[in-house]
N, C-alpha and C positions, 0 to 999 in steps of 0.2 A: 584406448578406451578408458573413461574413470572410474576410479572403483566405486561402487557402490555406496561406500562410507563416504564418500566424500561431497556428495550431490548436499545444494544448501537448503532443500525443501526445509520450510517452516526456520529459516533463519535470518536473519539480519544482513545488509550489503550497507556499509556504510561510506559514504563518498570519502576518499580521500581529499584531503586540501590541495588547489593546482590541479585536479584530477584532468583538466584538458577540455573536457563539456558542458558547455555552460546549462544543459540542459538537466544537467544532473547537479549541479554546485550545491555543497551542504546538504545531500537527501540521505533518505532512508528509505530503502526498499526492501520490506516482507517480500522473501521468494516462497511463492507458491507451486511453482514447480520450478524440477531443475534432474535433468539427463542425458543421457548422452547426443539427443537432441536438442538441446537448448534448454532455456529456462525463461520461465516468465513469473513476472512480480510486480509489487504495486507501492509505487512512492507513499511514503504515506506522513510527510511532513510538510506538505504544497500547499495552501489553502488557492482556491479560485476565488476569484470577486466575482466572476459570473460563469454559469449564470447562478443564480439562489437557486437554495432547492426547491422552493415554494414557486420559482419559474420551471424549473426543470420537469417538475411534476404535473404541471400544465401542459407545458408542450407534449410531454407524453401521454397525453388523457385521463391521466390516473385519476386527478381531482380537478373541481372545478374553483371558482372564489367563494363561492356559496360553501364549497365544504371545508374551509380552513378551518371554522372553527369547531369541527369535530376531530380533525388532527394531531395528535399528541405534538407539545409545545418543541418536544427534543424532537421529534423528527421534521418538524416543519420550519424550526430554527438551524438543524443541523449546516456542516457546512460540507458544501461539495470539496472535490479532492483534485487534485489534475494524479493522476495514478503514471502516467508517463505516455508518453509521447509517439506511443503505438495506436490506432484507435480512437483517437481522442473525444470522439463523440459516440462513445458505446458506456453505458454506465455498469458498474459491477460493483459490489458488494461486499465486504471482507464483515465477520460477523462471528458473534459468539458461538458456541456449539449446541446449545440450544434451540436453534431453528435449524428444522433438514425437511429440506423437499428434493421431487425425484431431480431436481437440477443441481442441487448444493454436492460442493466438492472438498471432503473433509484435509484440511492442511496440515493441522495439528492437534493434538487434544483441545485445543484452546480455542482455534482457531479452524470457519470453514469459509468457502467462497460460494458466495451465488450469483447469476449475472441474470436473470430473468423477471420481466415487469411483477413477476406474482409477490415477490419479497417484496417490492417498495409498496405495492397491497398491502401486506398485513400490516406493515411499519407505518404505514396509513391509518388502519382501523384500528392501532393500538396492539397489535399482535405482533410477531415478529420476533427477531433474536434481542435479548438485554442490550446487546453490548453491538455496537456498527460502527462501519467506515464505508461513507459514501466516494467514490469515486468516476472518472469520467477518463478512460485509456489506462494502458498499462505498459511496463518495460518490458521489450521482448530480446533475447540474444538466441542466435541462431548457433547451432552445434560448435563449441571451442571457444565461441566470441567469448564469454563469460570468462571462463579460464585466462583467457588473454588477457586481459582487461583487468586481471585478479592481479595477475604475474608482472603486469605492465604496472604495479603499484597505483591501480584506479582505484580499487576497495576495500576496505577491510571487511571484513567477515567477521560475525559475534551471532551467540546464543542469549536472549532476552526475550523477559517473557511478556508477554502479547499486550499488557497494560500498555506498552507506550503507543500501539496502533489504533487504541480506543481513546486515547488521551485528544482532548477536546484545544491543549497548549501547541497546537502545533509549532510557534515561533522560536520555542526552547526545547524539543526533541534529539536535536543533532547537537546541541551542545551537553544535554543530560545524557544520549548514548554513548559518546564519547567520556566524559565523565564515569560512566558505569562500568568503561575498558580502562580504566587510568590513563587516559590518554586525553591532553592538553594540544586541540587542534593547533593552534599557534605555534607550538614547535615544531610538525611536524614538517620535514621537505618534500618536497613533492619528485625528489630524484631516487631513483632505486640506488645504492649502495651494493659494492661487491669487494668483497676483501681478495 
């Protein structure tokens, strides 16, 4: 069983270089949860080319073309996420703490999740949390996987605060997290070492 202190809720999972998945190469994934059943989190350095959000929000009925230009520019321009590779067509939400409906699930002071059409609602009408991250799937590891996968030199693990997951640069995130641990990907091997 793991201890308690060690579960990565509201932390950082950063790809190792070589990490072996190309599904995962150079990402960064906020864990939202994480216990002795598994853990699930959301990539959050991926940009999608499709679809737009301004199509995504069509196909879901939320708005029609007639209403684009009543929707705030940042949520209409925003850009969708690929969150990982569970899911991929279920949209979810990571969001300031300022927005709580009875769905939103708080992750960290910082930081809460909501996966329900009623958020991209208000972030529609101009209401909604400050601060988002659109996404479409998320990563999931089933009980141990995660740990394995730590041990098997797949991740590093860091504490950082929540601005990089609202950060709009996604194509320089994994080289500024890394940068923020003193850590220079280029060197790094992708072989575990044992003395």
């Amino acid at each position: 069983m793991i201890p308690e202190q060690d579960f990565l809720e509201g932390q950082f999972l950063v790809a190792m270089p070589h990490m072996g998945d190309v599904r995962f190469e150079n990402t960064i994934i906020y864990v939202c949860a994480h216990n002795a059943e598994g853990a699930m989190g959301f990539v959050v350095n991926k940009s999608l080319p499709d679809p737009k959000t301004s199509d995504f929000l069509k196909k879901l009925g939320i708005v029609t073309e007639a209403d684009f230009h009543r929707i705030p520019k940042r949520f209409l321009h925003s850009v969708l996420n690929t969150g990982g590779p569970v899911e991929p067509g279920r949209g979810f939400v990571l969001h300031s703490a300022d927005f709580v409906s009875s769905s939103t699930i708080k992750v960290s002071g910082e930081v809460s999740l909501t996966a329900t059409l009623e958020i991209l609602h208000e972030l529609a009408t101009g209401h909604g949390p400050k601060q988002f991250f659109l996404a479409l799937g998320y990563s999931g590891w089933s009980a141990g996987q995660l740990e394995d996968e730590i041990a098997a030199n797949g991740w590093l693990t860091c504490k950082h605060d929540a601005s990089i997951i609202f950060d709009t640069d996604n194509a320089s995130k994994y080289h500024r997290i890394m940068q923020s641990m003193g850590i220079d990907p280029r060197l790094i091997s992708g072989e575990t070492g044992h003395a």
